[in-house]
C-alpha positions in Angstrom: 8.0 -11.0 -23.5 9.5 -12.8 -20.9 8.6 -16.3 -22.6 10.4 -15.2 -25.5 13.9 -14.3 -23.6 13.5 -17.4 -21.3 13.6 -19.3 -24.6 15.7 -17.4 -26.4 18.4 -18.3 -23.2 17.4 -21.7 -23.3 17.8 -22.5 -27.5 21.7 -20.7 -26.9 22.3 -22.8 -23.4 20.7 -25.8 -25.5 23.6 -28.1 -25.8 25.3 -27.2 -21.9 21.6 -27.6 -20.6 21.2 -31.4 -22.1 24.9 -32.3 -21.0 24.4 -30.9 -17.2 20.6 -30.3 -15.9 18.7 -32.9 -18.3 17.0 -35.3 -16.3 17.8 -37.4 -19.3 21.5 -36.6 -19.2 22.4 -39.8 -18.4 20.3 -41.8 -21.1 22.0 -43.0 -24.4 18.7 -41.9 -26.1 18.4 -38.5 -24.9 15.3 -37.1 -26.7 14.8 -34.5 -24.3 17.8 -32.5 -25.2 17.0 -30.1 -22.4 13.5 -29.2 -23.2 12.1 -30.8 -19.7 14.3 -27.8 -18.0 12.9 -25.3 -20.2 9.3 -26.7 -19.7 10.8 -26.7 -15.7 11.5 -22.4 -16.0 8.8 -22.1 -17.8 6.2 -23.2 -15.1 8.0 -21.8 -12.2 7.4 -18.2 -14.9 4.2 -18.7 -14.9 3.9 -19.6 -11.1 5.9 -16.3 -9.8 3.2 -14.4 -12.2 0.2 -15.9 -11.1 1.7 -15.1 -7.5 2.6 -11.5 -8.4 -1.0 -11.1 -10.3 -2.9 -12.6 -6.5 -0.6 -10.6 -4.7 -1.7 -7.3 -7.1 -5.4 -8.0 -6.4 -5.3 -8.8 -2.7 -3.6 -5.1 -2.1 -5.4 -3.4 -5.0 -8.7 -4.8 -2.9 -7.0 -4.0 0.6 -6.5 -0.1 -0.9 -9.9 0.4 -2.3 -11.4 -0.6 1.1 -9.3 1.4 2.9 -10.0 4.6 0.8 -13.6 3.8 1.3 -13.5 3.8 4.8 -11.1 6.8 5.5 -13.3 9.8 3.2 -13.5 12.7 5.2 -15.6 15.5 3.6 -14.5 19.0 5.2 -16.0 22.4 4.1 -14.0 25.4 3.3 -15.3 29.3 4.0 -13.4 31.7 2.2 -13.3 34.8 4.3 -12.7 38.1 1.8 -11.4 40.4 3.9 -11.2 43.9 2.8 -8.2 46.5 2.9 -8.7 49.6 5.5 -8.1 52.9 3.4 -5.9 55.9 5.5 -7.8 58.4 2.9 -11.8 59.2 2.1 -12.9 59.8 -1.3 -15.6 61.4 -0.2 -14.8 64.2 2.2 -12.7 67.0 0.4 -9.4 68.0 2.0 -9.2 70.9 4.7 -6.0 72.1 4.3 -2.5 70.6 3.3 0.6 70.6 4.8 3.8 71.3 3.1 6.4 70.8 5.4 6.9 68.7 8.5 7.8 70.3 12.2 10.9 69.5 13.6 11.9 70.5 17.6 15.2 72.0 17.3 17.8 69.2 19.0 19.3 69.7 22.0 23.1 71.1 22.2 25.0 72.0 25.2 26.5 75.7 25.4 29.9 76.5 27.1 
């Protein structure tokens, strides 16, 4: 994909390329018309992504090895704890009260 916009730049640049960056600006003859440029960006293309493909490997190898050597296995207990109940089910009620007691408040008499 690259290739294809670094040449796509390159045949619209065609004619400023030859008159300015040809090595071959200079000659009468000029049958390079530029293309030594192109074949220029097109090495240094495939350099940066031979680079970038090393670099990938390198730290893909660098982060497998570390994962390797940093497993830690823990076990986890679940604990079920169960809910106290403030009532039986199985005892029957004695008696039931209907009404709460209440001490009469205090109040001062003249």
């Amino acid at each position: 994909m690259e290739h294809a916009i670094l040449f796509t730049l390159f045949k619209i640049n065609q004619n400023e390329i030859s008159k300015t960056i040809c090595v071959q600006r200079q000659l009468i003859n000029n049958t390079c018309n530029g293309r030594c440029e192109l074949q220029k960006s097109l090495k240094k293309l495939n350099d940066n992504e031979k680079d970038f493909d090393n670099r990938l490997k390198e730290n893909t190898h660098i982060v497998y090895v570390k994962s390797l050597l940093e497993t830690n296995y823990t076990l986890n207990v679940f604990i079920f704890l169960t809910k106290k109940k403030f009532y039986s089910t199985v005892q029957k009620p004695i008696s039931i009260v209907l009404y709460h007691f209440r001490p009469p408040s205090a109040t001062l008499l003249l």
